[in-house]
LUMDOTI-587192 format. One line per 2 residues: number of its first residue (from 0); their letters; for each residue x, y, z of C-alpha. Coordinates in steps of 0.001 Angstrom, whole numbers, padded with zeros to 6 digits, always signed. Layout:
NUM	A	X:Y:Z | ...
This chain:
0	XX	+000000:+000000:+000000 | +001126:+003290:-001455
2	XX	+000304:+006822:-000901 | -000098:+006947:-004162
4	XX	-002178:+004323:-004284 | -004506:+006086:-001604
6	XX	-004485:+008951:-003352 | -005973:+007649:-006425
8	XX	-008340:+005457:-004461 | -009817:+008618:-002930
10	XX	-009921:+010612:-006539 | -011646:+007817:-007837
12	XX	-014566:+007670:-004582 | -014699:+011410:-005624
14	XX	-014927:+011558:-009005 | -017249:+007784:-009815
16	XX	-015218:+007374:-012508 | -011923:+005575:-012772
18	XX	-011659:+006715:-016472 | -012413:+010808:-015092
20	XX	-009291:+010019:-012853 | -006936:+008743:-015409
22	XX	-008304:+011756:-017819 | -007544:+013787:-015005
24	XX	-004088:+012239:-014067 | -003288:+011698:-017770
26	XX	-002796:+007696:-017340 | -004946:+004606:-018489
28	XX	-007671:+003168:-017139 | -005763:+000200:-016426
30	XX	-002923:+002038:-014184 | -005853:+003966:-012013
32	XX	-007242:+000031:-011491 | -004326:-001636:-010478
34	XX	-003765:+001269:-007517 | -006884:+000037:-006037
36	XX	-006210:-003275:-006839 | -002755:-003338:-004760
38	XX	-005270:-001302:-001836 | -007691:-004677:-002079
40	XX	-005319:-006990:-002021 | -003574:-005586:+001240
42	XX	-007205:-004959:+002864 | -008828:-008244:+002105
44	XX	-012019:-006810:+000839 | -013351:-005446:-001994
46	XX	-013316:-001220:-002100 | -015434:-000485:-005435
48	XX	-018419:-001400:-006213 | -019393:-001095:-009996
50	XX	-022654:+000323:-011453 | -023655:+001128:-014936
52	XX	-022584:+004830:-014663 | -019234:+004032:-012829
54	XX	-018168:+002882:-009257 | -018817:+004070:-005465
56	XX	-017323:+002712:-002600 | -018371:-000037:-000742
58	XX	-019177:+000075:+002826 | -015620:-000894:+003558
60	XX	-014440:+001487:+000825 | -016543:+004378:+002357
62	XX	-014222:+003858:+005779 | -010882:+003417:+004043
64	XX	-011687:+006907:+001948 | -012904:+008564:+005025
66	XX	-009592:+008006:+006803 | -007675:+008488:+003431
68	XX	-008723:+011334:+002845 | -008491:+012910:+006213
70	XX	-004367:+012059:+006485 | -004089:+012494:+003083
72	XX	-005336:+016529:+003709 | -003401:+016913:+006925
74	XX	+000031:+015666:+005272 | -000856:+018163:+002157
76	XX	-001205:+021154:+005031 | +001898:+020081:+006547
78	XX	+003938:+019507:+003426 | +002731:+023600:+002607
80	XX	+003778:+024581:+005748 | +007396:+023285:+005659
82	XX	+007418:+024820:+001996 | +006395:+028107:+003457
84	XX	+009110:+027815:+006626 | +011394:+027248:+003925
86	XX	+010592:+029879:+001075 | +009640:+032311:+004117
88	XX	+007459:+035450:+002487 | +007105:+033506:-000696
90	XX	+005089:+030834:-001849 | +001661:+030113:-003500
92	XX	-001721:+030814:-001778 | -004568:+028371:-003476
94	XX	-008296:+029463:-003594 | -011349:+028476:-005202
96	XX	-014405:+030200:-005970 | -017179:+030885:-007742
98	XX	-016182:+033311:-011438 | -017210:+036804:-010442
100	XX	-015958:+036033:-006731 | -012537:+037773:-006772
102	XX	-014357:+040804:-008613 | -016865:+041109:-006042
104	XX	-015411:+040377:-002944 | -011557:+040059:-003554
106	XX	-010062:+043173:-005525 | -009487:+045198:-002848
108	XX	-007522:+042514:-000713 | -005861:+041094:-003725
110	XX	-004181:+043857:-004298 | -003050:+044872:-000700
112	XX	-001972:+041543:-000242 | +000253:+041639:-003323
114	XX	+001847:+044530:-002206 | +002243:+043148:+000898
116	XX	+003739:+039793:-000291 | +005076:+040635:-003772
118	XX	+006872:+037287:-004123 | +003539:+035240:-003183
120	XX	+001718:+033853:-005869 | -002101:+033784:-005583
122	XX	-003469:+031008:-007926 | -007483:+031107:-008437
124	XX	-009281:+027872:-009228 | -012701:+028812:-010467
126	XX	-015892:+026176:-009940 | -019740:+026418:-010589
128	XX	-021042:+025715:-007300 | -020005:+025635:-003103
130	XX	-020492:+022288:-003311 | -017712:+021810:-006130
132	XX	-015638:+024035:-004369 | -016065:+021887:-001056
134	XX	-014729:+018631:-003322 | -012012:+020525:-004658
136	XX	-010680:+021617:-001485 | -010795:+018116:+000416
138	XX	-008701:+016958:-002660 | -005552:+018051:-001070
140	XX	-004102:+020628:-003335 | -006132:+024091:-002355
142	XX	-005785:+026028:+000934 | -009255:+028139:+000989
144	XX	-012454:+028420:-000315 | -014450:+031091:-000902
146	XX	-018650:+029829:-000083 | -022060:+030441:+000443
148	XX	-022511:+029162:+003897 | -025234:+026175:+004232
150	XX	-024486:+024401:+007155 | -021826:+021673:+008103
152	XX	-019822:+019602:+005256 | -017794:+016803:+006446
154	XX	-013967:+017571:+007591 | -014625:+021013:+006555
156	XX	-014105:+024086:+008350 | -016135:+027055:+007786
158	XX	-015978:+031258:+009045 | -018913:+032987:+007840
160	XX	-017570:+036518:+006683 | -020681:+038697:+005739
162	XX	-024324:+038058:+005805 | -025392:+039711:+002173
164	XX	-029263:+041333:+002224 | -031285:+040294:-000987
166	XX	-032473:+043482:-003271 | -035170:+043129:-006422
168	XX	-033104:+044546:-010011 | -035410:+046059:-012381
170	XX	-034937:+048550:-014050 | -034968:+052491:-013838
172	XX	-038986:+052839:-015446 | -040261:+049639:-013806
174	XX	-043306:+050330:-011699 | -041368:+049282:-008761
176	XX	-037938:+051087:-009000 | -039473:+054091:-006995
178	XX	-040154:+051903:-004547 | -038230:+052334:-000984
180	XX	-039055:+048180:+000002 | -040658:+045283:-001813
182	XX	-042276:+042216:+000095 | -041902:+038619:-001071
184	XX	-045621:+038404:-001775 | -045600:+040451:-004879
186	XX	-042858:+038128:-006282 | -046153:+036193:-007322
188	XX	-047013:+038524:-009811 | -043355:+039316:-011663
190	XX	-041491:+037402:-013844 | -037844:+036296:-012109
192	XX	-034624:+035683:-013586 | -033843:+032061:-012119
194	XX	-030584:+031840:-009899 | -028224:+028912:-010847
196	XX	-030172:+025761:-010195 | -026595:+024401:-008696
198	XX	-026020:+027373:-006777 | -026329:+027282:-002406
200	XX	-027233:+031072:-003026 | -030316:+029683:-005911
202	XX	-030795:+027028:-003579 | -031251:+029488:-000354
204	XX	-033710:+031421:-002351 | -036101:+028830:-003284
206	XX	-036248:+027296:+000197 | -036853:+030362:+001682
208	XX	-039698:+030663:-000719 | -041033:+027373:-000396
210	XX	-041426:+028138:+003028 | -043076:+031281:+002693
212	XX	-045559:+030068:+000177 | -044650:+032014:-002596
214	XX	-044773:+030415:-006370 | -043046:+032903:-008584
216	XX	-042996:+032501:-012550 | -039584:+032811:-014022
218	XX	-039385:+032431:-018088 | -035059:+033136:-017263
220	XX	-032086:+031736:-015678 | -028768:+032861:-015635
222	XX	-025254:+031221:-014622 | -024581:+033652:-012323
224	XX	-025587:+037134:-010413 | -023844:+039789:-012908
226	XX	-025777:+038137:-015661 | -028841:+038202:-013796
228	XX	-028348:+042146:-013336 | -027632:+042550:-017002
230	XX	-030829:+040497:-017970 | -032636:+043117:-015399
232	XX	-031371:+045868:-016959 | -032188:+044929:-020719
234	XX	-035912:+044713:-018971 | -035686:+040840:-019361
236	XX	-037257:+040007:-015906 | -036826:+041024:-012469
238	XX	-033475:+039693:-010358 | -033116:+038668:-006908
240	XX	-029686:+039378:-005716 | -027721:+039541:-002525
242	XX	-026392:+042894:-002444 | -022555:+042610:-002919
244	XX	-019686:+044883:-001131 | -019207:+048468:-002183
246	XX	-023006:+048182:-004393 | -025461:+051166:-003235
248	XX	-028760:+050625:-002628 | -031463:+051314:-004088
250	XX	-028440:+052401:-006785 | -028580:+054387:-010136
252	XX	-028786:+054434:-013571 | -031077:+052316:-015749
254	XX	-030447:+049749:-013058 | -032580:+049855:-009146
256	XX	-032217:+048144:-006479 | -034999:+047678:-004284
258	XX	-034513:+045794:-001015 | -036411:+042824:-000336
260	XX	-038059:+042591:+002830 | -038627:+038846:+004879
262	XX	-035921:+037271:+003215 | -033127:+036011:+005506
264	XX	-029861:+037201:+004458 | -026661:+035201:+002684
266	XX	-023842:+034550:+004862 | -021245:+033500:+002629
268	XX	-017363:+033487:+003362 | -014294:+030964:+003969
270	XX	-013976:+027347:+004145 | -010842:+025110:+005183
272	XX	-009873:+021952:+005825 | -008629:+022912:+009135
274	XX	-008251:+026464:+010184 | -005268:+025515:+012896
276	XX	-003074:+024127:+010253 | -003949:+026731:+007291
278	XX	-000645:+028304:+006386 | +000527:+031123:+007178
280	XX	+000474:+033164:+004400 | -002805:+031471:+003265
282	XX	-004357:+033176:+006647 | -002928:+036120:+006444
284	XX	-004916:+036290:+002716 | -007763:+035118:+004467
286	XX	-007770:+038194:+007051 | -007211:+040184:+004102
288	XX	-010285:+039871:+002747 | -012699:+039222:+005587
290	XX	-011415:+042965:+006598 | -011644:+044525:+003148
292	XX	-015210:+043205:+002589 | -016553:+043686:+006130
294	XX	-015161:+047369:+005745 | -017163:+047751:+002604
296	XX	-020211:+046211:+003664 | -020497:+048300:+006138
298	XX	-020741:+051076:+003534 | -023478:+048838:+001826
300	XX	-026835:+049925:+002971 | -030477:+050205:+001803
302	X	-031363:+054323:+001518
């Protein structure tokens, strides 16, 4: 048995697929197979079970991954942090995130942290969803991720940063851009630009109104919240947002936005593996940008 071996074992749990794995480590099928093979052989049991759209883990495969993947994470964070003892102020920092993230909530602190730590290199790893982002940082090979918050996610760590108030987009000559609130009851009677369907934020939105009752039409959907605005603005449908750092409220230009009123806000913010062994430098980026966007949410307000 090989850390290699368990490596590959967990990839393969992960990914269903022992053909996505050797895609992804650029190796045949037959080379990903025999790692689990050699894992079998020194268990005594059989790890994979196969179906017809790949293979999951048996129960005994489901423990081995479980503890695989824990040491295999906590070696990774160690391994960094002798790198960064070494290289001192220089280094890599690994996030992922969601595409418009760093725009929204990261340009600020990007760019103090650079100048800061001009030898660090900050390497972005963009995903559709929290929940991607979640896989891709128990992988091993990331140090943060940047989430909607939605509650616990095994041998995760998460810090909630800001909580993020929902506003309606429409635009400047809609009936309801004048308007100083608008309640979730009138959503009945608008057309809404759908959220991402794999989105926690999307997600957040329709349970919260499920459990209000409210059945809203929506003839649009969008891959993410700056396209949803855009849609808005071309007087496509109406858009249900969480107002992002530095945005004013209700705004200006052919663009309003009106805040919504019973909606609980979106806490969104950092996940880890494990905030005691985060490197240094990775921390120190993660300060960085809790400060800069609590400092500008703070500027964020409904008028």
């Amino acid at each position: 048995m090989t850390l290699d071996d368990l490596r590959v074992f967990v990839a393969v749990c992960r990914a269903g697929s022992l053909s996505a794995v050797a895609r992804e480590l650029g190796c045949t099928q037959s080379a990903v197979s025999q790692h689990v093979k050699r894992l079998e052989r020194e268990a005594g049991v059989s790890l994979l079970e196969r179906r017809p759209r790949g293979v999951v883990p048996t129960p005994a495969g489901r423990v081995l991954r479980d503890a695989a993947s824990d040491s295999i994470s906590g070696l990774d964070l160690a391994l960094r942090r002798l790198g960064d003892l070494v290289n001192g102020d220089s280094g890599a920092v690994r996030v992922t995130t969601g595409g418009t993230t760093v725009r929204h909530f990261m340009a600020e602190a990007v760019v103090a942290f650079r100048q800061r730590y001009p030898k660090v290199s900050l390497e972005f790893r963009t995903e559709t969803s929290s929940r991607d982002c979640f896989d891709a940082l128990s992988a091993g090979d990331l140090d943060l991720a940047w989430v909607t918050i939605d509650g616990p996610v095994r041998g995760i760590e998460q810090r909630p940063v800001v909580s993020l108030p929902w506003v309606l987009a429409v635009r400047s000559d809609d009936p309801l851009a004048g308007r100083p609130c608008v309640s979730t009851a009138e959503f009945s009677d608008i057309s809404l630009i759908r959220l991402p369907e794999n989105s926690t934020s999307g997600a957040r939105l329709d349970a919260a109104f499920a459990e209000l009752g409210i059945r809203s039409s929506s003839g649009t959907s969008v891959a993410d919240w700056d396209t949803a605005l855009l849609l808005a603005e071309l007087g496509l449908g109406h858009a249900v947002v969480p107002v992002l750092p530095g945005w004013e409220v209700p705004g200006d230009g052919p663009l309003r936005l009106v805040p919504v009123g019973g909606l609980p806000p979106l806490p969104v913010g950092w996940a880890v593996r494990r905030w005691d062994a985060l490197a240094p430098l990775a921390r120190v980026f993660a300060d960085t940008v809790a400060r800069s966007c609590t400092e500008r949410t703070a500027g964020t307000h409904p008028k």
